[in-house]
C-alpha positions as CSV (number, residue, x, y, z in Angstrom):
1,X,-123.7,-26.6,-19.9
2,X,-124.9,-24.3,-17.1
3,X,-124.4,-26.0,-13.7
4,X,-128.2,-26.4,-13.1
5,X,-128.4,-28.7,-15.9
6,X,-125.3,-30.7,-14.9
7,X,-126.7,-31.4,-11.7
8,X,-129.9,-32.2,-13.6
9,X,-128.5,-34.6,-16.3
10,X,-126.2,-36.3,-13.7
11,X,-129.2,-37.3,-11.5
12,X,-130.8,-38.5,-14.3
13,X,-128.5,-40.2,-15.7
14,X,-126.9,-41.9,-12.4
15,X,-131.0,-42.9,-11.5
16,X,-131.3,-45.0,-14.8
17,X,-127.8,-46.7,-13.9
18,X,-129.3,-48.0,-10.4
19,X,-132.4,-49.4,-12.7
20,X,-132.3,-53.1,-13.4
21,X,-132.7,-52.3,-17.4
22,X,-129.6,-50.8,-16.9
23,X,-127.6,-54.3,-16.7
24,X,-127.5,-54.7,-20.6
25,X,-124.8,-51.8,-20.8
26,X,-122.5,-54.1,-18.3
27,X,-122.4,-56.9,-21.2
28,X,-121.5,-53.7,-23.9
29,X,-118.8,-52.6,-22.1
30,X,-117.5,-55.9,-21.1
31,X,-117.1,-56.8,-24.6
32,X,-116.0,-53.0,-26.0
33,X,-113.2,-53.0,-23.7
34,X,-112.2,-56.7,-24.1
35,X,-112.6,-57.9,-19.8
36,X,-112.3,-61.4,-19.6
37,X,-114.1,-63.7,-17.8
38,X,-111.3,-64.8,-16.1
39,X,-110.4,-61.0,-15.4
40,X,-113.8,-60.4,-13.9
41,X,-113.7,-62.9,-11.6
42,X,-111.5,-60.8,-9.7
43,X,-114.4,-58.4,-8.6
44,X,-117.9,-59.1,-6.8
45,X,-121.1,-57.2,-7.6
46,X,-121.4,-54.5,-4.5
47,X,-124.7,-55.4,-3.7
48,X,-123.2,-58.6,-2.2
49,X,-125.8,-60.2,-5.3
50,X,-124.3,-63.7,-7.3
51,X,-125.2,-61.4,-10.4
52,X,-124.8,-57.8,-11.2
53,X,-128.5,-56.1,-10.4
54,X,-127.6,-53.0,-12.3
55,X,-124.9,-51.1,-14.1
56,X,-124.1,-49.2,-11.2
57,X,-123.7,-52.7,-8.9
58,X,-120.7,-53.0,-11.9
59,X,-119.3,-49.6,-11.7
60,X,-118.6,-50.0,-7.6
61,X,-117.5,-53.8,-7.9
62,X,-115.7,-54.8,-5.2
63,X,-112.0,-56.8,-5.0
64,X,-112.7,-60.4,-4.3
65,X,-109.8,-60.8,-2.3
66,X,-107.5,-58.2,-0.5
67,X,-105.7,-56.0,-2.4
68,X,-101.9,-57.4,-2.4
69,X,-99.3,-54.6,-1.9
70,X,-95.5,-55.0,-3.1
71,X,-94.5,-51.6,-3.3
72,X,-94.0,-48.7,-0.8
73,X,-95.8,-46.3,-3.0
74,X,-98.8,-47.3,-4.9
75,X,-101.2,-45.9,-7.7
76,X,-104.7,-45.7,-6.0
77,X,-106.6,-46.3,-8.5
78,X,-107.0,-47.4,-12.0
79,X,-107.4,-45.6,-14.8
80,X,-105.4,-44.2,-17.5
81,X,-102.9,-41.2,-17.3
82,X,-103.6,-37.9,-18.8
83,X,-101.1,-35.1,-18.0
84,X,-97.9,-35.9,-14.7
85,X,-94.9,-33.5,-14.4
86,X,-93.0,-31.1,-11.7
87,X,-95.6,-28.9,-10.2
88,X,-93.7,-25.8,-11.3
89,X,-93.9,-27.3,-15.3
90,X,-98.1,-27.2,-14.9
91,X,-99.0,-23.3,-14.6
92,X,-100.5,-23.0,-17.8
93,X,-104.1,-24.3,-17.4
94,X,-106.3,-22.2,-19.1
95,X,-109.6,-21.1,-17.0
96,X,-111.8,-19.1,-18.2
97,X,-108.7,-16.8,-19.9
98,X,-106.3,-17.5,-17.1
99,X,-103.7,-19.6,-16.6
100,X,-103.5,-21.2,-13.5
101,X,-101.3,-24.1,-11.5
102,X,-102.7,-27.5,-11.1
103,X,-101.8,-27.1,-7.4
104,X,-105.5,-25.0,-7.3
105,X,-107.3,-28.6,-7.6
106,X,-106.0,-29.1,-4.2
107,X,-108.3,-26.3,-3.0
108,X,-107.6,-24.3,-0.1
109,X,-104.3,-26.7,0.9
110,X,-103.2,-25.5,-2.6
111,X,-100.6,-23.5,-0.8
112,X,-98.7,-26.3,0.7
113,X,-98.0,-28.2,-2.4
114,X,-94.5,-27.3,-3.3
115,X,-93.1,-26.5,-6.9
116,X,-91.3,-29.8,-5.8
117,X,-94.4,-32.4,-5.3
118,X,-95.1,-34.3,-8.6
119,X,-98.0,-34.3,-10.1
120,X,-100.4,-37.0,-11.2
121,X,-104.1,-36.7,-13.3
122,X,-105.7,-40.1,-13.4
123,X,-109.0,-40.2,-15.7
124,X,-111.3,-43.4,-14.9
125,X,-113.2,-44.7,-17.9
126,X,-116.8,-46.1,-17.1
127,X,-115.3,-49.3,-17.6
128,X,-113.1,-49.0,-14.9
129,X,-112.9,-50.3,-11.1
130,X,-113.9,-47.1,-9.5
131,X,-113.1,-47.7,-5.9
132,X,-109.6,-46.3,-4.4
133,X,-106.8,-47.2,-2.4
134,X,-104.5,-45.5,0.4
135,X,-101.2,-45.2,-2.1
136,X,-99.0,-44.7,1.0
137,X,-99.1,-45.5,5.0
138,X,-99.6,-42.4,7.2
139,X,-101.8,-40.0,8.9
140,X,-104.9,-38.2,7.7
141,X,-103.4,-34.1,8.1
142,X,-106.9,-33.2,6.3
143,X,-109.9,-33.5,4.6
144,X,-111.7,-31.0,2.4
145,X,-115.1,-31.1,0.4
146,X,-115.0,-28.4,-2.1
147,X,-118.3,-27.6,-4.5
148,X,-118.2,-27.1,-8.1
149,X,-119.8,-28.3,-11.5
150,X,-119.8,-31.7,-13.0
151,X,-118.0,-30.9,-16.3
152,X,-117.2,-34.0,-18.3
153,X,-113.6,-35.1,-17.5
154,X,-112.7,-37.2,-20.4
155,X,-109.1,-36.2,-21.5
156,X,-109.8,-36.9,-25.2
157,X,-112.7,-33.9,-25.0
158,X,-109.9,-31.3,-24.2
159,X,-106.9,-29.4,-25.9
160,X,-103.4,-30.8,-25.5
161,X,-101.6,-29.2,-22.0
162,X,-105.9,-28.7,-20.7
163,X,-107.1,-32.2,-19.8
164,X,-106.5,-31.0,-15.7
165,X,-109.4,-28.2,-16.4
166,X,-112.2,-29.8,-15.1
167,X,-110.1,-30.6,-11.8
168,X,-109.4,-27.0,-11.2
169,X,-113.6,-26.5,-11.1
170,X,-115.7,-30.0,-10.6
171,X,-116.7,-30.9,-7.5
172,X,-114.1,-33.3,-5.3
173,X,-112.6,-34.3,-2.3
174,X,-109.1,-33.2,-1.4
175,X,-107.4,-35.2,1.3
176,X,-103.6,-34.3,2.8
177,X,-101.5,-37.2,4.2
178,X,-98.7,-37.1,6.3
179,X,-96.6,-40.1,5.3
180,X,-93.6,-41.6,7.8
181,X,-91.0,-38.8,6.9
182,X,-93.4,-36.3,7.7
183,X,-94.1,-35.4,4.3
184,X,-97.7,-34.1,2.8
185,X,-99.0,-36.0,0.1
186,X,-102.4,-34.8,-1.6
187,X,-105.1,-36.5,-3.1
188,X,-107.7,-35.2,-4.7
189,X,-111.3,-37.0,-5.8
190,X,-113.0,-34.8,-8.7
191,X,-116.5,-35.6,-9.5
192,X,-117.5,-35.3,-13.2
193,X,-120.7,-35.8,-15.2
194,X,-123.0,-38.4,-14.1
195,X,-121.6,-38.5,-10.8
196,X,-123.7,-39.3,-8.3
197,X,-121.4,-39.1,-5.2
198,X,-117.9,-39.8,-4.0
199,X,-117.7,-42.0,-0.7
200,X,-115.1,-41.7,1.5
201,X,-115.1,-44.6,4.2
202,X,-116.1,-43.3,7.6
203,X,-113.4,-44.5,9.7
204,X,-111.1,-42.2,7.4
205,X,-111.0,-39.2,9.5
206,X,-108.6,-36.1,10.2
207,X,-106.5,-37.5,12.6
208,X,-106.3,-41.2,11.2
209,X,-103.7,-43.5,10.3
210,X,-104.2,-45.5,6.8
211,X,-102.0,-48.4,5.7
212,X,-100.9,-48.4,2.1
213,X,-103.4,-50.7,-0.3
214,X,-106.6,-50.4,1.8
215,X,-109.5,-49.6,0.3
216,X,-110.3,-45.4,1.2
217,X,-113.7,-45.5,-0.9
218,X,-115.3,-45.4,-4.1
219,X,-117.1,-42.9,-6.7
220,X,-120.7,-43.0,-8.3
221,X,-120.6,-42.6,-11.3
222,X,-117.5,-40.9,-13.8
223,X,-114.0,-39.8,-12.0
224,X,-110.7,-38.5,-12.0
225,X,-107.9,-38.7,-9.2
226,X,-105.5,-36.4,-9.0
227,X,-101.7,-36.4,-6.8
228,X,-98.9,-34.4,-5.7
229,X,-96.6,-36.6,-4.2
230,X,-93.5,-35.1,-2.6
231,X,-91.1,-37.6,-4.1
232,X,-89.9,-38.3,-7.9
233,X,-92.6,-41.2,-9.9
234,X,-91.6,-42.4,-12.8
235,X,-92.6,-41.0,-16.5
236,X,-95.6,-42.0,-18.2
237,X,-97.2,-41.6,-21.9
238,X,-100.3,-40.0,-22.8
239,X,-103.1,-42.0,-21.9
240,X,-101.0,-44.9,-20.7
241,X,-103.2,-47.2,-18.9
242,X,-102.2,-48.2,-14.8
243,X,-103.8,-50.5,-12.1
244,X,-104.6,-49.6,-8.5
245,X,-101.3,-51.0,-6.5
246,X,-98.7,-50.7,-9.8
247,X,-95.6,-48.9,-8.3
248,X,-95.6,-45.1,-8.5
């Protein structure tokens, strides 16, 4: 789909999830993907309503209560895993007839990720709790916006070894932190179909500390986080689902 018409469908489609009507698609997905009550009574609608007003008042619920952190290192999001590994194992994303590294989703601090740094492709579902969470304590090194298309990011929609390819070209946020043994860790916030924006809190700013578990900010609308993370993480299946503060 031409970018034009990305940007096009996504507004559209992001617009009708802001509408009231759009509330009978929280009860579908509820019950497609089995949440509980009791498991939903662990979020708020982000309006601050009693109720959900509209789909998108689901997609950005809030935690009730703080997040609790029991782990040095935490996954900053939820979602479900779709390709991890050495940096120097992921050179072979094809784009457009060339096979690239996955340290390119990290933009123009690309460079700086080591063949060392491990990394991590999270894919949030609709269903999902789409806000995300400082997975370390440390300073902000940098932040970068880079432009790009909305491609659709589901894993499923792509060839085994390509599920990173709409990373390496979607629109995102790339953000380097330094943690307490001055090592970079980057995080990057891709954008995908539908999305309508990616909100990083304002106090987060070059030059600021972060404490692991609190909340960094939140996306509109269809996501996938990505992470090198200078440090060994433990190995995951295909598609194996995690939590926003499970141990990396």
């Amino acid at each position: 789909m031409p970018t034009t018409a990305q940007k096009v469908f996504s507004f559209l489609w992001s617009h009708f999830y802001k509408t009231r009507f759009s509330t009978v698609l929280v009860k579908l997905f509820t019950t497609r993907y089995k949440m509980s009550n009791r498991a939903l009574m662990n979020y708020a609608p982000a309006s601050g309503a009693s109720t959900y007003l509209s789909f998108q008042d689901f997609f950005t619920r809030k935690l009730v209560a703080e997040l609790k952190v029991a782990h040095e290192f935490i996954m900053p999001c939820e979602g479900v895993v779709c390709e991890h590994g050495p940096v120097k194992t992921l050179d072979h994303i094809n784009v457009k007839g060339q096979f690239v590294s996955v340290r390119k989703i990290f933009g123009d601090l690309g460079p700086e990720v080591s063949d060392e740094h491990n990394f991590l492709n999270i894919f949030l579902h609709n269903h999902n709790y789409h806000r995300f969470h400082a997975p370390l304590s440390g300073t902000i090194k940098n932040i970068i916006s880079i432009p790009g298309q909305l491609n659709f990011l589901r894993p499923w929609l792509y060839k085994s070894g390509q599920a990173s390819e709409p990373a390496l070209v979607n629109e995102r946020i790339v953000m380097e932190i330094c943690d307490n043994s001055n090592q970079s860790w980057f995080i990057s916030f891709v954008g995908g179909m539908g999305v309508g924006q990616i909100k990083i809190h304002e106090r987060f700013k070059v030059g600021n500390s972060m404490v692991c578990g609190e909340e960094i900010g939140l996306f509109l609308m269809g996501s996938t986080c990505c992470l090198a993370i200078p440090k060994k993480i433990k190995s995951y299946k295909y598609l194996e689902r995690v939590c926003v503060g499970d141990a990396l």
